[in-house]
N, C-alpha and C positions, 0 to 999 in steps of 0.2 A: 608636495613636501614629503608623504610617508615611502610612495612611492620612488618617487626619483634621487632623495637624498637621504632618507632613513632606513629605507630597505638596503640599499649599495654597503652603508656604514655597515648593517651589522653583518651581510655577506662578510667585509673586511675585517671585523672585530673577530669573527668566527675562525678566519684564517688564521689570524694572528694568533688566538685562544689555543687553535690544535694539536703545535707542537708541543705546550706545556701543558696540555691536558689529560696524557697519558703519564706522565711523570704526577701529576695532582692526585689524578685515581690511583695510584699506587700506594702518595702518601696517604689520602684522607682512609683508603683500605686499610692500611696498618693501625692506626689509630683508633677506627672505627671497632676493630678488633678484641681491643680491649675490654668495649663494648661498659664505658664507663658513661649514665647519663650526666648530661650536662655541659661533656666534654665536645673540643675540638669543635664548636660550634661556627667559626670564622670557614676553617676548612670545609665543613658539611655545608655554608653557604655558598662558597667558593663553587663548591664542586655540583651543587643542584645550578647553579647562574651559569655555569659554563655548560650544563647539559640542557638548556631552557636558549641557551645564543644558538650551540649547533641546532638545536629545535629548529629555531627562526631562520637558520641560515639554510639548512637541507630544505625546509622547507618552500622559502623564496626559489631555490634554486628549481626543483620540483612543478611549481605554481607555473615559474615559466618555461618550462618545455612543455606543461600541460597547455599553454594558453598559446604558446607556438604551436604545436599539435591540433588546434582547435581552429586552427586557421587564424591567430592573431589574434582569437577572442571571438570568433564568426559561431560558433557554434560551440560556446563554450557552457549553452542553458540547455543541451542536448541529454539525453539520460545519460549517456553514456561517461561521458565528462562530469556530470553532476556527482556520478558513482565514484566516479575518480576522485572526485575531492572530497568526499567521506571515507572513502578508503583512506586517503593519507590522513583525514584527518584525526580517524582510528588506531592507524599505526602509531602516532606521533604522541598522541596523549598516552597510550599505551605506554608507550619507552618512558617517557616523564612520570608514571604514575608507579611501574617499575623502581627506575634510580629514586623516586622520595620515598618508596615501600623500604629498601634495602640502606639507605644514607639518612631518612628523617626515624626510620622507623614504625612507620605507618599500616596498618591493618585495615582493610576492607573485608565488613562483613555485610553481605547482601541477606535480605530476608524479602527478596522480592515476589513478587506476583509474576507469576508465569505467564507473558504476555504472549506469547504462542500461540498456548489454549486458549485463551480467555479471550482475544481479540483479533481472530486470525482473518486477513484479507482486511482489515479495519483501520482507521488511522486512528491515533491516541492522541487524548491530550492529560500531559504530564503536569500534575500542577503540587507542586514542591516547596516547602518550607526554605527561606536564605535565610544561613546563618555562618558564618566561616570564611574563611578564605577557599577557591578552588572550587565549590559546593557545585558550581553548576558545571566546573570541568568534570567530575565523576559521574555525573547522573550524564551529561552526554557521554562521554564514557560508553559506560553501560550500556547504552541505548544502540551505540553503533556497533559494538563489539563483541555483546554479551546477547541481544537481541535483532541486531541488523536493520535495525530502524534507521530513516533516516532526519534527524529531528532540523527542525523550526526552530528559531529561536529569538526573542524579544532582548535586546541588549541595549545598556548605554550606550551612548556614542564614543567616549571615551577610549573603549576599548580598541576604536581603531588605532590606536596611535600605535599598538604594536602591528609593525608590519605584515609579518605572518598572519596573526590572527586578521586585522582589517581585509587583507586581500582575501582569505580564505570565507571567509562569513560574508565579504560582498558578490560571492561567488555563489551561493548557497542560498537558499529562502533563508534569510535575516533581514527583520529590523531594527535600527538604532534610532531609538527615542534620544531626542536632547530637552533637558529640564523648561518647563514652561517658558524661564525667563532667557533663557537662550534659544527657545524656538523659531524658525524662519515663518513669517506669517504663510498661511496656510496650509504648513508641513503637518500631516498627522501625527495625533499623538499616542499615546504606549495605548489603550483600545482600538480606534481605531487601527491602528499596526496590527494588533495582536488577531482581530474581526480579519483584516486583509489576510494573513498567513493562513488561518484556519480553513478560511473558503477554499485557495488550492491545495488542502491536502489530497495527498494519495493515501494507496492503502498499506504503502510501506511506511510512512512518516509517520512522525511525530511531532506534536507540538508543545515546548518547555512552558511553563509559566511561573514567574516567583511572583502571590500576589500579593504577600509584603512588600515590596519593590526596591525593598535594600537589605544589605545583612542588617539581622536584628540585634540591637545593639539597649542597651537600659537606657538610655537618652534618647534614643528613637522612640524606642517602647512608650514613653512618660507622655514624649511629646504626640507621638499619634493617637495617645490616649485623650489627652489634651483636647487634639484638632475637633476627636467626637463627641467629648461631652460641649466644645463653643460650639459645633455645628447641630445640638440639639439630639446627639442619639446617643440619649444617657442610658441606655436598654445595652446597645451595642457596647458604651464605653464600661459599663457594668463587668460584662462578660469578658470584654479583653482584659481587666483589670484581674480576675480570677484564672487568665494563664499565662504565668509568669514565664514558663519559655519560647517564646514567642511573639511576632508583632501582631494588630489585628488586619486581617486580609483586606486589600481593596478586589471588589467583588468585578470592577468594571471586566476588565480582561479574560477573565475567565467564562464571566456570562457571556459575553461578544464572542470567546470563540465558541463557546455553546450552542449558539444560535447559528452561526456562519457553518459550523460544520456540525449539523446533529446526529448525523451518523456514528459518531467518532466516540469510542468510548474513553471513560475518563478515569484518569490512575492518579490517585493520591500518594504523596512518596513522602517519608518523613525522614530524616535523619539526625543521629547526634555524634560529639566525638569533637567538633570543632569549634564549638561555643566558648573558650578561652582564648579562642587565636581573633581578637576582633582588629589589632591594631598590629601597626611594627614591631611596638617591644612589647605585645603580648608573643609573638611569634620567636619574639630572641628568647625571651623567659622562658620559653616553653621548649627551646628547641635541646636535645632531640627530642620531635616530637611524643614517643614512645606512645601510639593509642589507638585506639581501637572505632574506628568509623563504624559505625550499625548505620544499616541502612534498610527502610519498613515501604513495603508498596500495599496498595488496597485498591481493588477494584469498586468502584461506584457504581454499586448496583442501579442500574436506570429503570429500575422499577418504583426508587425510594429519589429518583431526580426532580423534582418537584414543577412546575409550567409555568407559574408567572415569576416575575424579575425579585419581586421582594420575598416570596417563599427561596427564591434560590441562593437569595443572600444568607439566609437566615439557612441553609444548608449550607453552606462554604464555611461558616462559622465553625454548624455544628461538627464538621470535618476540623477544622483548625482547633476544638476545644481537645476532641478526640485526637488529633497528632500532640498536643501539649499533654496531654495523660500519659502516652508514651514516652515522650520523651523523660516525664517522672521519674515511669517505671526502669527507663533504661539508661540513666545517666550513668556513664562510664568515670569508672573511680580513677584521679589522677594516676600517673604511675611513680613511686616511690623515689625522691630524691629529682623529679624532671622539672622540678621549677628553682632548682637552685642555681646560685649566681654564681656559675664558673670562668 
């Protein structure tokens, strides 16, 4: 289905889209111009959807001369090919992170941890606060472009459904966990997935983990608080409940890949900037976006990595209390007039 009859469609949508889509960037540029917030919101969506199809559609086309090139897909788990499909898939978030920088208004500020030095010849495991829309596109981002890493990554399954992304992530070390109650029996689930990815890493890769395991959202938040004080770990539901931006970590995925790959040092990443965009029409209300993404990395000292499973929890924590301090300290002040209803 995604392959045979949804990838073709958007090749064809893409066509269709290009001749009116140099005439679109001309208008939404005029407009944008003005540089009035609030405005021309339709157009600025317009014109990010039609740079997000050619996304899909370059990219489809690309996937398959690479997978012709590979012998039909014979030799498509080869390094060489692997490289290929992190290159593009560096270029392409690039151009998309570019057009919403310049049309949403968007700011990327890195306060990263120099992963060079700190972890050189080493593989990483990336383990990141989700809150926002995109969050995990930037932090891959980074990862391929800014550091040359080549990340791993734990995803729903849903995300297959876009073409591009499905074919390019099933090309690539990824896993797609599907929710307990849609699991096929005996399909592994998001630990076990995440223990399997870690084992083969190299010492160029990376590996992502959100161990919230969805954007965090105040209904989530309530309810994951909930789950720990019925399942008895009123200590844990204590401590979640004292940081309010943030869910509380699920510890599995992180220790499993601790264990699968101990060599591998571990980067904590926090970021804020996106925590109003949870829904549709928080994303209409907001748009243009006008704001400013801070983004925070910290090296875990593995001096201070604690050896059995329940000190390690209780370090994930204290990691997750300390990104919620942060992000206190650093919450970005709306921008002036960006949430009104134009």
């Amino acid at each position: 289905m995604r392959r045979l009859v949804i990838a073709p469609v958007v090749v064809l949508a893409a066509l269709v889209w290009l001749p009116n889509a140099f005439w679109l960037f001309i208008v939404v540029a005029g407009l944008l111009s003005l540089a009035l917030p609030g405005r021309a919101r339709i157009l600025r969506i317009l014109f990010i959807a039609g740079v997000y199809l050619l996304w899909d559609a370059l990219a489809l086309v690309w996937m398959l001369i690479l997978w012709i090139a590979s012998g039909f897909g014979w030799k498509m788990q080869a390094p060489a090919f692997q490289r290929a499909h992190y290159r593009l898939a560096g270029r392409m978030l690039g151009s998309i992170f570019a057009a919403a920088r310049w049309t949403l208004r968007l700011k990327i500020e890195p306060e990263d941890v120099n992963l060079d030095s700190i972890a050189p010849g080493r593989p990483i495991i990336v383990v990141s606060r989700h809150a926002g829309p995109a969050d995990s596109f930037i932090i891959v981002e980074a990862l391929i472009n800014k550091y040359s890493r080549q990340p791993a990554i734990v995803l729903k399954d849903t995300l297959q459904w876009d073409p591009a992304v499905g074919t390019l992530l099933n090309r690539i070390p990824t896993r797609f966990v599907s929710p307990y109650r849609r699991r096929k029996p005996g399909a592994p689930g998001g630990t076990a997935a995440v223990a399997s990815l870690a084992s083969a890493l190299g010492v160029d890769d990376a590996l992502l983990i959100f161990p919230e395991g969805a954007n965090a959202t105040p209904k989530r938040r309530v309810k994951r608080i909930a789950a720990l004080r019925a399942a008895g770990h009123h200590e844990l539901a204590d401590r979640a409940e004292a940081m309010p931006h943030v869910m509380p970590p699920h510890g599995g995925g992180v220790l499993a890949a601790m264990e699968a790959c101990p060599e591998a040092a571990v980067v904590v990443v926090a970021h804020t900037g996106l925590e109003r965009l949870s829904t549709v029409r928080d994303i209409w209300r907001e748009l243009p976006a006008d704001k400013t993404i801070m983004l925070k990395g910290w090296l875990a000292d593995a001096d201070e990595i604690p050896q059995s499973r329940a000190d390690r929890e209780d370090w994930l924590y204290s990691w997750w209390e300390r990104i919620d301090q942060w992000i206190d300290e650093n919450q970005p002040e709306c921008a002036a007039g960006s949430s009104r209803a134009t």
